[in-house]
N, C-alpha and C positions, 0 to 999 in steps of 0.2 A: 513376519508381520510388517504388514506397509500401510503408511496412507496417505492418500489422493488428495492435494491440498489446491484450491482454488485460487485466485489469488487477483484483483483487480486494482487497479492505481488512483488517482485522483479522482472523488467523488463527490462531486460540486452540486448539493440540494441547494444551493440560495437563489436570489435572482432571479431569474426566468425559471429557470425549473421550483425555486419557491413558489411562485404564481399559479404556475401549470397544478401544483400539489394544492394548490389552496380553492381550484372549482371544488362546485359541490359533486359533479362526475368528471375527477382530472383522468384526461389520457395516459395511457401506462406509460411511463419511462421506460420501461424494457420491453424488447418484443419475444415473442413466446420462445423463440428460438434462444432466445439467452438465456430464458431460466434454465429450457431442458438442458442448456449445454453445463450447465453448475450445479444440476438436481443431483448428481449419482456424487459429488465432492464430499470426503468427508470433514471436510473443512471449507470455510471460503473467509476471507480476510482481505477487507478493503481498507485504503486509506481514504478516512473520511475530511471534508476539506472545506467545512462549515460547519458551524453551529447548530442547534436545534435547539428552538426556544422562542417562547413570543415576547422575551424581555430584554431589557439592555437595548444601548446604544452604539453607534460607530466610536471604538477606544482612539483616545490621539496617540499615532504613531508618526514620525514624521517619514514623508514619502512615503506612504503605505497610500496605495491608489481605490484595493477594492475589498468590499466585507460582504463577506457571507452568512445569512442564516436562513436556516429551512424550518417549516412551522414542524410543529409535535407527529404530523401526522408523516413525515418523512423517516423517524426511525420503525415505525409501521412499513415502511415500503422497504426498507430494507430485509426485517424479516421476513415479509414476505416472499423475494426475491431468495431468502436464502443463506442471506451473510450470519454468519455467529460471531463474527469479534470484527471491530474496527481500530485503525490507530489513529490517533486526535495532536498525535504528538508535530505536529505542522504549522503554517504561518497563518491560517486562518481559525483555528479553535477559540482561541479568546478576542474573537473580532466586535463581538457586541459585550465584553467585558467579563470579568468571574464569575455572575450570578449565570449568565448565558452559555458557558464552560459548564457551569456544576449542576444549570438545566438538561445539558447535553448528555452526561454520563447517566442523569437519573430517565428521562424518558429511553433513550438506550435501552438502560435494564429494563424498565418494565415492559418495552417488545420484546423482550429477550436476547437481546444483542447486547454482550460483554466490550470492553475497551479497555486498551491501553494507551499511555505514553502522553495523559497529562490527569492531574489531579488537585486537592483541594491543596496539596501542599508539595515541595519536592520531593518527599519521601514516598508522595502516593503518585505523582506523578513519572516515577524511573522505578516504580515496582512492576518486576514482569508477571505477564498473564500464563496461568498454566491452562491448558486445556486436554482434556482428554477426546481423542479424534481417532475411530481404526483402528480404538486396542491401543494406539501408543498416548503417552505424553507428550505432551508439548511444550517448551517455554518460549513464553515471545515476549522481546522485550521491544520499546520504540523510543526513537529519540529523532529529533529533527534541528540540524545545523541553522535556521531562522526562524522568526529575529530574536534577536535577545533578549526585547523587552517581553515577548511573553514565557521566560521562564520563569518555572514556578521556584518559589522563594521554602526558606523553613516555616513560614505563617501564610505563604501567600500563593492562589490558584495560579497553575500554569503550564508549562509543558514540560515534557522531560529535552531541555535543551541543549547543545553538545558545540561547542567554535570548532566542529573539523574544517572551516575556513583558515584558519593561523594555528591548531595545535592539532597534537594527538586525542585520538579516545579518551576519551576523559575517565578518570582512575574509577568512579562509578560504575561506568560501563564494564570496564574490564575487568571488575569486582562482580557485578554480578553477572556475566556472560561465565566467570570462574565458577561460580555458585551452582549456577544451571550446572555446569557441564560435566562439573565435576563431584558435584556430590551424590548424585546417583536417583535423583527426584523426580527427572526427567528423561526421556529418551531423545530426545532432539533438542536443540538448540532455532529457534527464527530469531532476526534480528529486522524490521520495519523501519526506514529510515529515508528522509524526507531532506534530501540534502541538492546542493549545487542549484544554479540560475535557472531560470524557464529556457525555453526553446534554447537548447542545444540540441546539436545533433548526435551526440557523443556525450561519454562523463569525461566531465573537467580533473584536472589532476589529482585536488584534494579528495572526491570520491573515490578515485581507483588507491589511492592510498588510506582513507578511511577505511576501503572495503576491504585489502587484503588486511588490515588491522584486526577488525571484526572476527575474520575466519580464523585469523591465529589464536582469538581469544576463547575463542572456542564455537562460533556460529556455524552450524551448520548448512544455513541456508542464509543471506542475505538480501534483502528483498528493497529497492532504490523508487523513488515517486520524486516528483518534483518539474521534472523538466517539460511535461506536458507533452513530450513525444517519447514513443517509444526508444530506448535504444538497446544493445547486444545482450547477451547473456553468458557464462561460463558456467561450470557445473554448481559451483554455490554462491553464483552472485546475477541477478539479476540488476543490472544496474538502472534500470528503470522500465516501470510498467506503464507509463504512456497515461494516457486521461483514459473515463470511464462511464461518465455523464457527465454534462452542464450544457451551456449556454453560449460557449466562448467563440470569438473569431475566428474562424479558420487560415495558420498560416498558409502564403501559398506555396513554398514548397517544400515546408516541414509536415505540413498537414494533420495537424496535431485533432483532425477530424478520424482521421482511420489510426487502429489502434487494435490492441490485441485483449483477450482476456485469457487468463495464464493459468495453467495446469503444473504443479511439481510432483512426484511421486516422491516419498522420502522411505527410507529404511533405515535399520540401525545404524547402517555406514552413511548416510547423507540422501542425496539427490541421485533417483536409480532415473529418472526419468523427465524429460521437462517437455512439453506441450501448449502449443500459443495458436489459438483461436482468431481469425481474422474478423474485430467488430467495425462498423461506421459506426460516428457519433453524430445523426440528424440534430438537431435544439431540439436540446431535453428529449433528443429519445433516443438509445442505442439498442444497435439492429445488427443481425451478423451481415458481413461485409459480403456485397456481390462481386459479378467473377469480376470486374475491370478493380475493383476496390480492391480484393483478395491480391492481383496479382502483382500489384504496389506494397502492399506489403510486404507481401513473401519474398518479391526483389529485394527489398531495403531492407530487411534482418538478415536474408540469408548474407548480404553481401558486411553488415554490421560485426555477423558472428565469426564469420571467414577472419575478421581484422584480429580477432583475441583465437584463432584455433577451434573455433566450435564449429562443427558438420551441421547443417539442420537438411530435415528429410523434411519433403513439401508430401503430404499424406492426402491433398486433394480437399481436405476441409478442415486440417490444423499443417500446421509446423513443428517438428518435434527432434529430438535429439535424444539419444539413450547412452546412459554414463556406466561404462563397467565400473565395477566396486574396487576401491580403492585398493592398493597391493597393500598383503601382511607384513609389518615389521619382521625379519627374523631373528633369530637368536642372536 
């Protein structure tokens, strides 16, 4: 039994793309070619990276530059599109304060879109989501290395927040990564995590240490957002999925306009399969990538994955890699 897990990075409804959602006939945000390409997933799991809500204000953070929120009709656009779960566990979730956090999780559900990795309290914000996807179970948990002021408290909304900047996993994590893995509730292990500075080309050190953390603790799949480009991948650790909509500048030569939308296969043993879709991201609207687009990517990962050991095979309309299953312990 397998299942086909979708998987998209930084999802920015505020700002311009708040706008564009707020006509009274807004232009799609995704073009037809993206949904088909996430219609057959039995899963799809974005990191969402704004609010949704018409209340609250900009929260004082110092040196915090930009705040996101996208109107009520934004978790609509995601179900429609397809996603079943987002993670909120990131630096923009409580940009217009807790009422606009605890707005977010309730329109959410009532499109039908579940969330993890922030809540009314600590406790609800580092509870993992189960999900049933392809026959199997799933546990996903989410946590995001900044900032600090929005973790959530024992009384107070926030995110499920982790310093893999100066320490280790934090014993939570590694408690209930233990939980999942090991008590038999779930067949897989996801870990969502929203770590390291913008525009790198590459994970910083404390990510590739957080991340082999993670897998020791039991994750099966590790899934990286934050850096607003793309970078490599190994068999259970994506270390970042790149942007996926918004409105943002385009570096010029990190290009954090072209990007990928990500395919895992998982099975009892982990990841049988990984698959990356070459997207453009026009303002507020993503399109699959043309051939001069396509063939800057497929450059810049193939030669990313080359650097950790990963082969990827250019299939002519994805990028993909196939992992034989892990060797048995013997006696």
């Amino acid at each position: 039994m397998v299942v086909r897990v979708a998987l998209a990075g930084d999802t920015m409804l505020g700002r311009g793309v708040a706008e564009a959602l707020r006509h009274s006939r807004p232009v799609p945000l995704f073009s037809p070619a993206v949904h088909t390409a996430v219609r057959d997933a039995d899963l799809f799991l974005v990191n969402l990276e704004c609010c949704v809500s018409d209340r609250g204000a900009p929260v004082d953070v110092p040196g915090k530059p930009f705040f996101f929120r996208a109107p009520p009709r934004a978790a609509d656009v995601l179900a429609g599109l397809g996603v079943d779960a987002v993670s909120l566990a990131n630096n923009h979730a409580l940009d217009y304060g807790p009422d606009a956090l605890l707005d977010t999780r309730a329109e959410l559900a009532r499109a039908g879109v579940r969330s993890v990795g922030a809540g009314a309290d600590a406790a609800a914000a580092r509870a993992p989501l189960v999900v049933t996807a392809g026959g199997l179970r799933l546990g996903i948990l989410a946590l995001t290395d900044h900032p600090a002021e929005f973790a959530a408290g024992p009384d107070r909304p926030g995110v499920a927040y982790a310093n893999l900047w100066d320490e280790d996993v934090p014993e939570w994590a590694v408690r209930a990564l233990g939980d999942l893995a090991g008590a038999g509730s779930v067949d897989l292990v996801v870990v969502t995590v929203h770590w390291g500075p913008n525009m790198t080309a590459r994970p910083v050190p404390h990510v590739r240490r957080a991340a082999s953390a993670l897998t020791a603790a039991g994750a099966d799949l590790v899934v990286g957002h934050s850096a607003h480009v793309f970078h490599g991948f190994t068999r259970p650790v994506l270390f970042d999925l790149g942007d996926f909509v918004d409105d943002y500048a385009v570096h010029p030569s990190l290009r954090n306009d072209l990007g990928l939308l990500w395919f895992v296969t998982l099975g009892g043993d982990g990841p049988l399969r990984t698959e990356a879709v070459p997207i453009a991201l026009d303002y507020c609207h993503t399109r699959l990538a043309n051939r001069d687009e396509y063939a800057w990517i497929a450059d810049r990962l193939t030669r990313l994955c080359a650097e950790s050991g990963t082969a990827v095979t250019d299939e002519g309309d994805r990028l993909s890699a196939d992992w034989p299953p892990p060797p048995r312990a013997t006696a």
